[in-house]
C-alpha positions in Angstrom: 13.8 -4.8 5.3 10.6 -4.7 3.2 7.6 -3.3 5.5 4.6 -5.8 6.1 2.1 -6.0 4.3 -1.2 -8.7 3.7 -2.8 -8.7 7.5 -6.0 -7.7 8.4 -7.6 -7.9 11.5 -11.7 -8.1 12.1 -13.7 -6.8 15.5 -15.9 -9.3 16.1 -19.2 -9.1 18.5 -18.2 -10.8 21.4 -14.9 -8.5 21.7 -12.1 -10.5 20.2 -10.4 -9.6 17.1 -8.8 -12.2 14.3 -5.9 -11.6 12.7 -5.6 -13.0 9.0 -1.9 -12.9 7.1 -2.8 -13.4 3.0 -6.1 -15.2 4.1 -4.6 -17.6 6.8 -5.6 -16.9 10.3 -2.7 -15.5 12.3 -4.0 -15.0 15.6 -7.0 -14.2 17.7 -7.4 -11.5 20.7 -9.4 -11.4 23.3 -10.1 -9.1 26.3 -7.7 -6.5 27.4 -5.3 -8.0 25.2 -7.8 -7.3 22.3 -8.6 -3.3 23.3 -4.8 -2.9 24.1 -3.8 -4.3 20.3 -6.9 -2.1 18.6 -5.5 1.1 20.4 -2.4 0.7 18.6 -3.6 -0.7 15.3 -5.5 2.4 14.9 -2.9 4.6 16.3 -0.3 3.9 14.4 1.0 1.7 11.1 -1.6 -1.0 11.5 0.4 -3.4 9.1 3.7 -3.4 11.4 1.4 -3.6 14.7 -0.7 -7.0 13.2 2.8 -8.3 12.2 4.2 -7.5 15.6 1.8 -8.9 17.6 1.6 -12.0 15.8 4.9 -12.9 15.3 5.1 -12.5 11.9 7.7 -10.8 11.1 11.0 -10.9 9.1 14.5 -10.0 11.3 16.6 -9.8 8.4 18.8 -12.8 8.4 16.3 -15.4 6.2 18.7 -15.1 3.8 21.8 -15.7 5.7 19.9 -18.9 7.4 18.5 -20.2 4.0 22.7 -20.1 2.4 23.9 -21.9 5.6 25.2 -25.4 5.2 23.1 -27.6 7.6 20.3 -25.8 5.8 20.8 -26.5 2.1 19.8 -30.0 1.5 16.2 -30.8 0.6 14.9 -27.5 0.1 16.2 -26.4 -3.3 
């Protein structure tokens, strides 16, 4: 599984933090929530904690989901 990659996250004045994904806001933080997600951006791999927190994240079966049957029509 490829690692995540494109978020950034900004501390704004008032104490919340946005999320971006590739430009597009993701998510926005505020209060405990907030400090308790800046703690582990900055201690740890800030890419996989933004992705985790926002939901954005890959499990491994897109593939296997795009292939199935019920799913084919349209898309391709």
């Amino acid at each position: 599984m490829p690692r995540p990659h494109g978020f950034r996250y900004v501390r704004h004045a008032d104490g919340t933090v946005g999320i971006t994904h590739q430009g597009r806001p993701a998510g926005t933080l505020r209060g405990s929530r907030a400090e308790r997600f800046l703690s582990e951006a900055e201690s740890g791999d800030a890419q996989l904690v933004m992705a985790r927190w926002t939901g954005a994240y890959k499990h491994g079966n897109e593939r296997t989901a795009r292939d199935h049957p019920r799913n084919r029509s349209g898309g391709r």
